[in-house]
C-alpha atoms as a printed R data frame, in Angstrom:
    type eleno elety resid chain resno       x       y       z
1   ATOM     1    CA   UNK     A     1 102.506  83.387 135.986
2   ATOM     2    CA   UNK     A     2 104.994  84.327 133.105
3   ATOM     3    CA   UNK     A     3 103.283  84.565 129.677
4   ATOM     4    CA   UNK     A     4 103.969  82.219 126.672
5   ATOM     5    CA   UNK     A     5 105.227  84.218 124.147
6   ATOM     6    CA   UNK     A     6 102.810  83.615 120.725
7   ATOM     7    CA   UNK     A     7 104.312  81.664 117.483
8   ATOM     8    CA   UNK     A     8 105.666  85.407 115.516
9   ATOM     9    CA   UNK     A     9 107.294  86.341 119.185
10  ATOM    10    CA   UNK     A    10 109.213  83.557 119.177
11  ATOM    11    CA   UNK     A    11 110.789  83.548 116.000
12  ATOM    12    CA   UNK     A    12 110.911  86.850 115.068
13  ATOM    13    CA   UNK     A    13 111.699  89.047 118.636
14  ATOM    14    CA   UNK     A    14 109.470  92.502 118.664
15  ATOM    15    CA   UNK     A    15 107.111  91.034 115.999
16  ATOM    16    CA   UNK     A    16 104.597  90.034 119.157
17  ATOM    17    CA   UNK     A    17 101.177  91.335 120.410
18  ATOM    18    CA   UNK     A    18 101.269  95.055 120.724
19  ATOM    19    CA   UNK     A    19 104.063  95.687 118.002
20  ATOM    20    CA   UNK     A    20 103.850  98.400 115.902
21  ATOM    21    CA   UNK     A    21 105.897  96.676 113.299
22  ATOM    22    CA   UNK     A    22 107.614  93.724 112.176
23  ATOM    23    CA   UNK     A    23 110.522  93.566 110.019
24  ATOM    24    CA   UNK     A    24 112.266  90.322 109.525
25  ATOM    25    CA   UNK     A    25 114.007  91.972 105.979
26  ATOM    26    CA   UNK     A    26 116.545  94.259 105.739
27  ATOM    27    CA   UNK     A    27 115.007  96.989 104.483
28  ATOM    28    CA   UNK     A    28 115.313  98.728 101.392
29  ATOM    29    CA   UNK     A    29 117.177  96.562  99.736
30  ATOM    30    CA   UNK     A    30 117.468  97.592  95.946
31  ATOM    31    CA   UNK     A    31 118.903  96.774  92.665
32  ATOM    32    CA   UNK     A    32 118.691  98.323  89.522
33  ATOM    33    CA   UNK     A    33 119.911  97.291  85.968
34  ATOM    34    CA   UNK     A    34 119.444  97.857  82.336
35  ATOM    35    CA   UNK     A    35 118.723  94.969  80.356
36  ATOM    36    CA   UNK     A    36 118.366  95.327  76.568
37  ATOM    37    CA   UNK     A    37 117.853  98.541  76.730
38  ATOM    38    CA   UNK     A    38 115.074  98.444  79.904
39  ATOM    39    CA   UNK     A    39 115.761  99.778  83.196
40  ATOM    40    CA   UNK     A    40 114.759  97.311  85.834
41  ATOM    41    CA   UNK     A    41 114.321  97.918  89.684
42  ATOM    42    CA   UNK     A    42 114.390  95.253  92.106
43  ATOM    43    CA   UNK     A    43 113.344  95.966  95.647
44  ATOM    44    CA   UNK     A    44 112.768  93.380  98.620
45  ATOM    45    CA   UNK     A    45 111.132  94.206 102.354
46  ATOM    46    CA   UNK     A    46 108.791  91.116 102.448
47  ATOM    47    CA   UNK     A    47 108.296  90.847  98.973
48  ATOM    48    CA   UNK     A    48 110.064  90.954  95.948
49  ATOM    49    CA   UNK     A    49 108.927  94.309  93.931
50  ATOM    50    CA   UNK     A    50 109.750  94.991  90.641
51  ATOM    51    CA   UNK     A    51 109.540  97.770  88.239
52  ATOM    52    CA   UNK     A    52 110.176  97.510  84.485
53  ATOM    53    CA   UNK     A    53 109.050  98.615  81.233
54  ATOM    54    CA   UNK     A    54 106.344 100.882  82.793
55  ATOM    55    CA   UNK     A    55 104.701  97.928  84.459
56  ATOM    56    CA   UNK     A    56 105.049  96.436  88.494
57  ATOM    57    CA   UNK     A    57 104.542  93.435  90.274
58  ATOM    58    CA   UNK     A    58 105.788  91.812  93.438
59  ATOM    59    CA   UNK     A    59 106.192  88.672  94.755
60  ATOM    60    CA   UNK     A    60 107.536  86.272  97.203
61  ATOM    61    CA   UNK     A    61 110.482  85.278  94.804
62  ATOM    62    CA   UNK     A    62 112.271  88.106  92.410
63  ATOM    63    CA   UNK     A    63 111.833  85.392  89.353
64  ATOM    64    CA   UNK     A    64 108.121  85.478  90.262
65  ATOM    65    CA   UNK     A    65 108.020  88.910  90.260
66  ATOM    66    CA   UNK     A    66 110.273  89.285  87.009
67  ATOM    67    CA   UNK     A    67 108.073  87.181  85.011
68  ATOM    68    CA   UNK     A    68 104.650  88.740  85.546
69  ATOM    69    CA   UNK     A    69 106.649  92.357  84.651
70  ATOM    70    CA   UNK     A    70 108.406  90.932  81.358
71  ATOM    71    CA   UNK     A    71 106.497  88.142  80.064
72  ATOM    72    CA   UNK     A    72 107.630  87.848  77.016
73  ATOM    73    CA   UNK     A    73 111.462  87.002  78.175
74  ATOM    74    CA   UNK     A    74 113.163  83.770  77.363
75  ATOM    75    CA   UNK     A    75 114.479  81.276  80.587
76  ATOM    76    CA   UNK     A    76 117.318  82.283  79.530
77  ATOM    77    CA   UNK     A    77 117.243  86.379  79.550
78  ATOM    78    CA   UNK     A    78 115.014  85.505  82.413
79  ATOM    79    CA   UNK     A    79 117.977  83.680  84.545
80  ATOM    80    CA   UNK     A    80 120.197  86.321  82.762
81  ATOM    81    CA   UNK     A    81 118.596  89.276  84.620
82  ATOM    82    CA   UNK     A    82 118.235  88.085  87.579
83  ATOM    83    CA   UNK     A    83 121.405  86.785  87.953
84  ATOM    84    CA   UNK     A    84 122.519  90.358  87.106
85  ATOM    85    CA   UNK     A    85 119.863  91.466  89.775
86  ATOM    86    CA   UNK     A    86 120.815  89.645  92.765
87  ATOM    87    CA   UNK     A    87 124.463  90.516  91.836
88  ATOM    88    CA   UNK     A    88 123.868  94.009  92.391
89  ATOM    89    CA   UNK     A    89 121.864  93.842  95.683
90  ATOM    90    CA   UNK     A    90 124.669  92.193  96.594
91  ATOM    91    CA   UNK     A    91 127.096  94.316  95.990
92  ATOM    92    CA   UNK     A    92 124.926  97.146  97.531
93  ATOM    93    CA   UNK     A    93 124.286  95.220  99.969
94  ATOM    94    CA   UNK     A    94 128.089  94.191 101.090
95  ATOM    95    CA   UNK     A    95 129.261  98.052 100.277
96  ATOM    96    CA   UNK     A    96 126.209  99.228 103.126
97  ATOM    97    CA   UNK     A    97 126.801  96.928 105.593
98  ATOM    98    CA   UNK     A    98 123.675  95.316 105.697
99  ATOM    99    CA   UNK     A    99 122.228  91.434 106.379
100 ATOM   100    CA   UNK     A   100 121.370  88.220 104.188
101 ATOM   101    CA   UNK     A   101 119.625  89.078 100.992
């Protein structure tokens, strides 16, 4: 009797029973800026990850994680950097070759 695969099988193949590992991301992808004056790190696997001003967060959306790093930022510097952000993983991201950001 052929087995059902389970709901992660399905829609992610190799991310069933038994698998070591499941990446759905591309991996690695990175961008780093400097915004008045701060150098600022964004990385994404399965979360968002950011570095900044000595302090880190992640979270499921890079203006998630932004926020809880620099607080103290307008909207508008806010929307600013990450604009500036995702235009750089971008651009990394189209020069390596690799998938959807």
């Amino acid at each position: 009797m052929p087995r059902w695969p389970d709901s992660a099988e399905r829609l992610f193949p190799g991310c069933g029973p038994g698998e070591e590992a499941c990446r759905t991301e591309t991996p690695g992808l990175k961008a780093t800026v400097t915004f008045q004056g701060i150098e600022v790190t964004a990385t994404k696997i399965r979360l968002w990850h950011v570095d900044a001003a000595g302090r880190s967060a992640s979270a499921e959306f890079l203006d998630q994680a932004l926020e809880l790093v620099l607080p103290r930022l307008s909207y508008e510097d806010l929307d600013s950097l990450l604009i500036r952000l995702l235009s750089e993983a971008a651009t990394r991201n189209d020069r390596s070759g690799g998938g959807e950001i």
